[in-house]
C-alpha positions in Angstrom: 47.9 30.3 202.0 47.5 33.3 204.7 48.2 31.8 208.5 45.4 32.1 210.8 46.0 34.0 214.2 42.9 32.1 216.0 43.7 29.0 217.9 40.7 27.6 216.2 41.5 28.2 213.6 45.0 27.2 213.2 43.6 23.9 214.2 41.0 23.8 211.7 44.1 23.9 209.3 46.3 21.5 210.4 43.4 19.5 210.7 42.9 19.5 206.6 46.4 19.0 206.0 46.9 22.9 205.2 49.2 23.7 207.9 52.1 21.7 208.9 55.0 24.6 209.4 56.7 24.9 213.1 53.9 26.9 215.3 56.3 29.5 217.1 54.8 33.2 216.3 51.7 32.0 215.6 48.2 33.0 217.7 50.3 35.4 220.1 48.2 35.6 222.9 47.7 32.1 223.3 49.0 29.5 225.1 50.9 26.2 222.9 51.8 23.3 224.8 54.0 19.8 224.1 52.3 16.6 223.4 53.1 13.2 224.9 51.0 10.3 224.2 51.4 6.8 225.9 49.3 3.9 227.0 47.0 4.0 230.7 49.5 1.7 232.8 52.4 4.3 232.2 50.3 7.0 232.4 50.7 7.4 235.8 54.2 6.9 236.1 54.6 9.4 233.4 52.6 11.9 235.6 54.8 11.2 238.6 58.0 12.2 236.3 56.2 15.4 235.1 55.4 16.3 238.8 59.3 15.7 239.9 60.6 17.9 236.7 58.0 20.6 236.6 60.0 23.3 235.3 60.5 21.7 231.9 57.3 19.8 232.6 54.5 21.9 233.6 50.9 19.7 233.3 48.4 22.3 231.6 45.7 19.0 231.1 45.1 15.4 230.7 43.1 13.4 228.5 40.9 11.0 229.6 41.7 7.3 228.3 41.2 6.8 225.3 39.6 10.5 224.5 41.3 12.4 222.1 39.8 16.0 223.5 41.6 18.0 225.5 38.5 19.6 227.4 40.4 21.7 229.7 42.4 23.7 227.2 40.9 23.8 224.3 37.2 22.2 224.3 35.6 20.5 221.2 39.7 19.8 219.5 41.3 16.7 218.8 44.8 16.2 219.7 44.9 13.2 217.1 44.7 16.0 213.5 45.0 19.6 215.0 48.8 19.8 215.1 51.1 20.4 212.6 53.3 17.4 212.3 53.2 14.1 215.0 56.2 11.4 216.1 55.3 8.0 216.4 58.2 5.8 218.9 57.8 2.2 219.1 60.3 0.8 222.3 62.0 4.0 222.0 63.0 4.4 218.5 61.7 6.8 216.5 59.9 5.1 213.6 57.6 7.8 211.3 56.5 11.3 211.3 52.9 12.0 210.1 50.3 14.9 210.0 47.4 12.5 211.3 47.4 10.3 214.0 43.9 8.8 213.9 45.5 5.7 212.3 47.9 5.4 215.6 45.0 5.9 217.9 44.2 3.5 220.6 41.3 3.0 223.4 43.5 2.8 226.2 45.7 5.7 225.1 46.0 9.2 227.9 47.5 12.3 226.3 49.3 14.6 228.2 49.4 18.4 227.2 52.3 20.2 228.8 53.4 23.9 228.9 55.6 25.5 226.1 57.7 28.7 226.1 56.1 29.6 222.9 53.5 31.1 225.1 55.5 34.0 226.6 56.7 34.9 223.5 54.1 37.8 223.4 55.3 39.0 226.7 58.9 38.9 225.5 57.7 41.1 222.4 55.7 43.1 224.1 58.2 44.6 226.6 60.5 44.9 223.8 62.6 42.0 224.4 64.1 40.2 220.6 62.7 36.7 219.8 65.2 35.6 217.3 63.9 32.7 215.9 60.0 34.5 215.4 62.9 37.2 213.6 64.3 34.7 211.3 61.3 32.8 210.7 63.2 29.4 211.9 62.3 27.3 215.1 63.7 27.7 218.2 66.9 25.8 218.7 66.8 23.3 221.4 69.8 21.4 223.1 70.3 18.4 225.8 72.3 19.7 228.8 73.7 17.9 231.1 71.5 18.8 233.7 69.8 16.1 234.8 65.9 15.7 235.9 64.7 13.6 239.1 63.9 10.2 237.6 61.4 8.0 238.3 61.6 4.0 238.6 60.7 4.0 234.1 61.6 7.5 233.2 64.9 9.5 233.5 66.3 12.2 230.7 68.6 14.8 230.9 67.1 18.7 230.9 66.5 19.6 227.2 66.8 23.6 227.2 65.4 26.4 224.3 67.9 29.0 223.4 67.1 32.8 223.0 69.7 35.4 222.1 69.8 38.6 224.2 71.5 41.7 224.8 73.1 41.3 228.2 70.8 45.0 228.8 67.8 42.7 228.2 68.6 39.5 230.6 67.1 40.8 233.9 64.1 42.1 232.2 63.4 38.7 230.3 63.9 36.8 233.7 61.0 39.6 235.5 59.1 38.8 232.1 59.2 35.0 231.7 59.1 34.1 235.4 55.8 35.3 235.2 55.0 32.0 233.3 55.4 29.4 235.7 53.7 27.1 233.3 55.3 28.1 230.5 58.7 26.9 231.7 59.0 30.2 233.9 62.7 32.1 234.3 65.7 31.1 232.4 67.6 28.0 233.8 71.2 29.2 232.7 72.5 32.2 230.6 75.9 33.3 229.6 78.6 29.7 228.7 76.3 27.4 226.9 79.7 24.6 227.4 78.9 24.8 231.7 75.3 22.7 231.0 76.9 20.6 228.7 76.4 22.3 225.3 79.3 21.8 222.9 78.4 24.2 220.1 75.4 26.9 219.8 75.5 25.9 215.7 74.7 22.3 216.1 71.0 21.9 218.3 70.0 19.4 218.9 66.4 20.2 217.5 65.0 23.0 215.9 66.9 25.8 213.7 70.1 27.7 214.5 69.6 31.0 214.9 72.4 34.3 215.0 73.9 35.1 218.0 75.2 38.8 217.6 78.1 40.1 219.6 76.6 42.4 222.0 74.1 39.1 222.5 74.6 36.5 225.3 72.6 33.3 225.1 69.2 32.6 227.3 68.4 29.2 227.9 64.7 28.0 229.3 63.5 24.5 230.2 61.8 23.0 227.3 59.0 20.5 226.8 61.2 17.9 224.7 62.8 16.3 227.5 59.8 14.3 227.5 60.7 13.2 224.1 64.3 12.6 225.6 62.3 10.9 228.6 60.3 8.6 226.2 63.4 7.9 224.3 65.5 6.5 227.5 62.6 4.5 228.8 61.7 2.6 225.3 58.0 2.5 225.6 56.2 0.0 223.6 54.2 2.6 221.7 54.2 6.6 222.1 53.5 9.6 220.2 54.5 13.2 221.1 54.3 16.3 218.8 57.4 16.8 216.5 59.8 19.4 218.5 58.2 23.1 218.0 55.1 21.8 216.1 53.1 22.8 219.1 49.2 22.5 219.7 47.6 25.9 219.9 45.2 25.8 222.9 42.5 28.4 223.5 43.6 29.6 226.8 45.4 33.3 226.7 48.4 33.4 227.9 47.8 35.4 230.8 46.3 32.5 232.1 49.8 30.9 233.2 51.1 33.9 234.6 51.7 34.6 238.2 
């Protein structure tokens, strides 16, 4: 089967069951975003958390309740088939992953698309910067730090972070690139020691793939979308669903449309 580079129709295939790989490298251009799923009375609260944390929670659109179209960034899509590969938490434990969600869908459910650092991946490329894990044909590797974000009274979680291996050349140049993408996670939140945010050992991620680390390379980390997942997790919601980490949903806004 030959992947699509249209938003559309990427969609289209998950859709039909045809696509369920990891999303990062497909549509460049576009803009992919997290998903987070919960019912209307935390939906709110869950607003107030992403407004506290914005760096690895940057709101790109809301559903309204019960509506499964997310009209701002991708009109006419539904958020409950056109992604690769779902999570479905009941009180905080993790208890199936599926292709489909229609079955999980509820009338007083709000979903919550939030920026991904997939989307600055074209920049990256484009300037010349390396994008390993694109390279290797893995996901990105994603780890919990021990940074933590500004709680609210329901949800707390520590700062999950992507990695990206650089040259040390190439760190000031991806910081000018990716800062540009304030909605996209923006600039790096740490680069160099991964064991001074808490990270015990580059090989083990916490999600996602492992990916080489060269010797002229230093490690890049970015804010990243999962520490809702890490959020949702602490806070034990009754019900929840958010996309499976780097199975993203491929909007149809370019990506020059989060840059600054």
């Amino acid at each position: 089967m030959s992947i699509p580079t249209l938003p559309s129709e990427i969609r289209q295939q998950c859709r039909t069951g045809q696509l369920e790989v990891p999303t990062p490298g497909l549509a460049l251009g576009y803009v992919q975003a997290n998903l987070v799923v919960l019912p209307y009375n935390l939906a709110f609260e869950f607003l107030l958390f992403c407004q506290r944390n914005p760096k690895p929670c940057p709101i790109l659109d809301v559903t309204e309740v019960g509506d499964p179209e997310p009209k701002l960034i991708a009109p006419g899509a539904d958020i409950r088939t056109d992604l690769p590969r779902y999570r479905i938490f009941r009180h905080g434990e993790l208890i199936e992953e599926t292709t489909d969600i229609k079955a999980f869908w509820r009338n007083d459910l709000v979903a919550f698309l939030i920026g991904c650092s997939f989307s600055f991946e074209n920049a990256m490329l484009n300037s010349g910067l390396p994008v390993r894990h694109i390279e290797e044909e893995k996901n990105v590797p994603m780890y919990k730090t021990n940074i933590k974000c500004v709680p609210t009274p329901i949800f707390s979680s520590p700062l999950v972070v992507s990695m990206r291996p650089l040259p040390a050349h190439h760190v000031v140049r991806a910081v000018e690139v990716t800062n540009r993408y304030y909605k996209a996670h923006g600039s790096p939140v740490h680069v160099g020691n991964p064991g001074i945010i808490g990270i015990e050992d580059l090989a083990s991620p916490d999600y996602g793939n492992t990916v080489t680390l060269r010797d002229d390379e230093v490690p890049v980390f970015w804010a990243c979308g999962v520490t809702t997942q890490t959020a949702i997790l602490q806070a034990k919601p009754e019900f929840a669903i958010t996309h499976a980490p780097g199975h993203m949903f491929v909007s149809d806004l370019k990506d020059e449309a989060l840059s600054i």
